[in-house]
N, C-alpha and C positions, 0 to 999 in steps of 0.2 A: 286155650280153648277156642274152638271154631264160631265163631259169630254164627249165630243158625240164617241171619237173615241171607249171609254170602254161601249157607251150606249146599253144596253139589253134590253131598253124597247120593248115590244109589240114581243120580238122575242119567238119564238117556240120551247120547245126546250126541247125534250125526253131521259131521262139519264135512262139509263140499270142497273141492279142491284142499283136501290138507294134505298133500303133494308136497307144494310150496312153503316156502320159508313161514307165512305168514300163520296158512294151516296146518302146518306140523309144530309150530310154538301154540299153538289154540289147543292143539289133539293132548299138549303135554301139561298144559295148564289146566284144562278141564280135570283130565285124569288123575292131578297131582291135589285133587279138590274132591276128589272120591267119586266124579264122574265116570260111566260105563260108557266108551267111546267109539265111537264108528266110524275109522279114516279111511275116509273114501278118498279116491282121485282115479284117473285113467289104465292104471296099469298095477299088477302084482310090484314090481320093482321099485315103484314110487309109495306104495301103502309100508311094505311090508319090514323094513325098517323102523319107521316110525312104530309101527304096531309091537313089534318087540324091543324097542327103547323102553314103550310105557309096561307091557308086562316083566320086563327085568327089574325095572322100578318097583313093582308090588303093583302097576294097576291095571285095569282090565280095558282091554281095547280087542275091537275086532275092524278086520280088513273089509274094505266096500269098494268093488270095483266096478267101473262101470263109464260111459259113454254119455255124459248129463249136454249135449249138442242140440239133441230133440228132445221135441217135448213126450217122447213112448220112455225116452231112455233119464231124463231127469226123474220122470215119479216112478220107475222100476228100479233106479237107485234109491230112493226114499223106502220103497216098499221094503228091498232087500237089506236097507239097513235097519228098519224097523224090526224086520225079521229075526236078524242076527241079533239085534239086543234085548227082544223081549217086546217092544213096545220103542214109542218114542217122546221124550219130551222136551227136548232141544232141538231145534235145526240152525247150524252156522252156515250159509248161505257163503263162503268163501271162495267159489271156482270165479276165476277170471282168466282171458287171455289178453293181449295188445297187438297190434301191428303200427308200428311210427311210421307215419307217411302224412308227407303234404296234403290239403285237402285234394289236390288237381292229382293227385297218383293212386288215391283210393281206389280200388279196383272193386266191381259187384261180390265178388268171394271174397274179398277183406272184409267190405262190411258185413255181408250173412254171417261170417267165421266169427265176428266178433262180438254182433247182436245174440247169435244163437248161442251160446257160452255167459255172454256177463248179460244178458236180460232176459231171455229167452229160457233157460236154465230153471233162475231164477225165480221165476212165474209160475214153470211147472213143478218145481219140485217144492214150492210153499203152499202149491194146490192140492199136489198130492198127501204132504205134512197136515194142512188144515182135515183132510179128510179122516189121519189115523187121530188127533188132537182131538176134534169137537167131540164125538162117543166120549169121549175120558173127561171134558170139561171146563179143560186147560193146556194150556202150552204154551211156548215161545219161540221165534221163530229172531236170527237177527242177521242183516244183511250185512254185507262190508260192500259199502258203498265210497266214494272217495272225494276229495275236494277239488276232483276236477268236475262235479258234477255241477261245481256253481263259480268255479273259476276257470280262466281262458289259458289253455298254452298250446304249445307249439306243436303240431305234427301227431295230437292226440282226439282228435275229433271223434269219429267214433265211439272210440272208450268213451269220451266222455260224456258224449249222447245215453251211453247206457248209461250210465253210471247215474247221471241226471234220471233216467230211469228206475235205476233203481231207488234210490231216495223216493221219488214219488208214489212209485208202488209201496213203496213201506206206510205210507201212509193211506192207503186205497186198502191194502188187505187190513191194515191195523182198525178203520171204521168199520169195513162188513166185518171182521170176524169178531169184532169186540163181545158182542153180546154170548159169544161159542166159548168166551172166557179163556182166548188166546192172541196174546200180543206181540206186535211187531214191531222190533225197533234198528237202526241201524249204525254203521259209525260210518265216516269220513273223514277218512287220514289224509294228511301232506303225504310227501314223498318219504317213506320206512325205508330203509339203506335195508337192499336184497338185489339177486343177481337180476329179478325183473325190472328195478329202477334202474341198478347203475346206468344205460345210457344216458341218465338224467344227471348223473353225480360222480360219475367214475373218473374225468380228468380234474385236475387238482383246481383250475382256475374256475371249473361248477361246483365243487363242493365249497372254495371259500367265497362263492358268491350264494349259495344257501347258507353255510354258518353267517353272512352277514343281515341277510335280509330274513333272516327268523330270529324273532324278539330273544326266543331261549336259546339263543348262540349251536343251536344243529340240528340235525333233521333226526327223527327218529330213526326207531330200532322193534325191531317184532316187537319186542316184550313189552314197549307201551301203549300194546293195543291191551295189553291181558285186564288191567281194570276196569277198562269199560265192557268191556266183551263180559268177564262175570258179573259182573254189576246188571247187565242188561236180561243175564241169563238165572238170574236169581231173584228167590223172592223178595231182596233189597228194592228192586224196582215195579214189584207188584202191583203199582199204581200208575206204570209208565206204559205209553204206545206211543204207536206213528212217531215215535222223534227220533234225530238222529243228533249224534255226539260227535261235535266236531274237532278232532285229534290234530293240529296243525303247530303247535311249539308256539301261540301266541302271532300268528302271519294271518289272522281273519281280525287281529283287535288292531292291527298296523307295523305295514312293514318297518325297518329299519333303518330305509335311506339314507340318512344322513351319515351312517356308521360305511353304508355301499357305498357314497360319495369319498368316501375316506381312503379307501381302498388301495 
């Protein structure tokens, strides 16, 4: 029997970049929870796979395409997935992109490319969500923000400028729209082994230097985002906003060094 408080059924619920490994395990999770789904990402070729995994499954998905870069093209994706599902009472806030460069090789169209996607997006497509949301009285709204937003690495500045963004905005729209009876929350993962990471973990001497210096001996996997992701999307957390759930394997409570010094 389904815990009513984690129940998804019949909800609405539009995730952003689920293209990617991250938002096509969300599109399938939701769905598998009796969620009506909206995979959106850039292109027919990227949607429309996923979208008929979850209808061969038994569950209902429609394709959302679209160009979330600008701010006309973020909330005319909101609008149109809104559209296709009736209404809307989810939004998973998942499109990101990255470019790895030194700070001194960042170029002015790396940073716009990268701001206007992971913050930029962001902003408007939770503007245009709070708008279909407040009339109804309720909603949820949750970003995937990440741990580089409050930790330092190599050749990822930008991202992680957004990203630091994005966490802060989760808390900025989670105060004004409180009272609209729609809440904002987000998570931030370590590194999730997907073709976006591997530069991070793909030769064997960086993966066994994250299996060392993460307390729970490995880095994650899509599927250990799906608890907090429904948790956050449910009325389990009906009393939660502005925070974010930080998904790291135990690497924010202390690294492992001594086990890395072992090495």
């Amino acid at each position: 029997m389904t815990d009513p408080l984690f129940d998804l059924t019949g909800r609405r619920v539009l995730i952003t970049g689920a293209g990617g490994a991250l938002g096509s395990v969300m599109a399938r999770a939701f769905a598998d929870r009796g969620a009506h789904v909206g995979v959106h990402d850039l292109s027919p070729e990227r949607v429309g796979p996923i979208v008929e995994a979850i209808r061969s499954a038994g569950g209902t998905a429609v394709e959302v395409v679209g160009d979330v870069s600008t701010a006309d093209g973020s909330s005319a994706v909101v609008r149109q997935g809104a559209d296709a599902l009736g209404g809307l009472d989810v939004l998973l806030n998942g499109v990101g992109i990255n470019r790895r460069k030194p700070i001194e090789e960042v170029t002015p169209e790396d940073f716009d490319a990268i701001v206007s996607v992971n913050l930029r997006a962001i902003f408007f497509a939770s503007q245009a969500a709070h708008a279909i949301m407040r009339p109804q009285g309720k909603g949820c709204i949750v970003n995937l923000s990440s741990l580089s937003a409050r930790f330092s690495f190599n050749t990822i500045s930008v991202y992680a400028a957004t990203k630091a963004g994005v966490t802060s905005l989760t808390r900025s729209c989670a105060r004004e729209w409180a009272a609209d009876g729609i809440r904002i929350n987000a998570i931030e993962p370590f590194v999730i082994k997907t073709e976006f990471t591997k530069p991070l973990w793909g030769e064997e001497h960086r993966q066994k230097w994250f299996d060392h210096v993460t307390p729970m001996g490995r880095l994650g996997v899509p599927e250990d985002l799906i608890g907090s992701v429904v948790y956050l999307a449910s009325d389990a957390s009906s009393w939660v906003t502005g925070q974010t759930i930080v998904l790291d394997g135990g690497l924010t409570i202390g690294a492992d060094w001594d086990s890395f010094r072992d090495m």
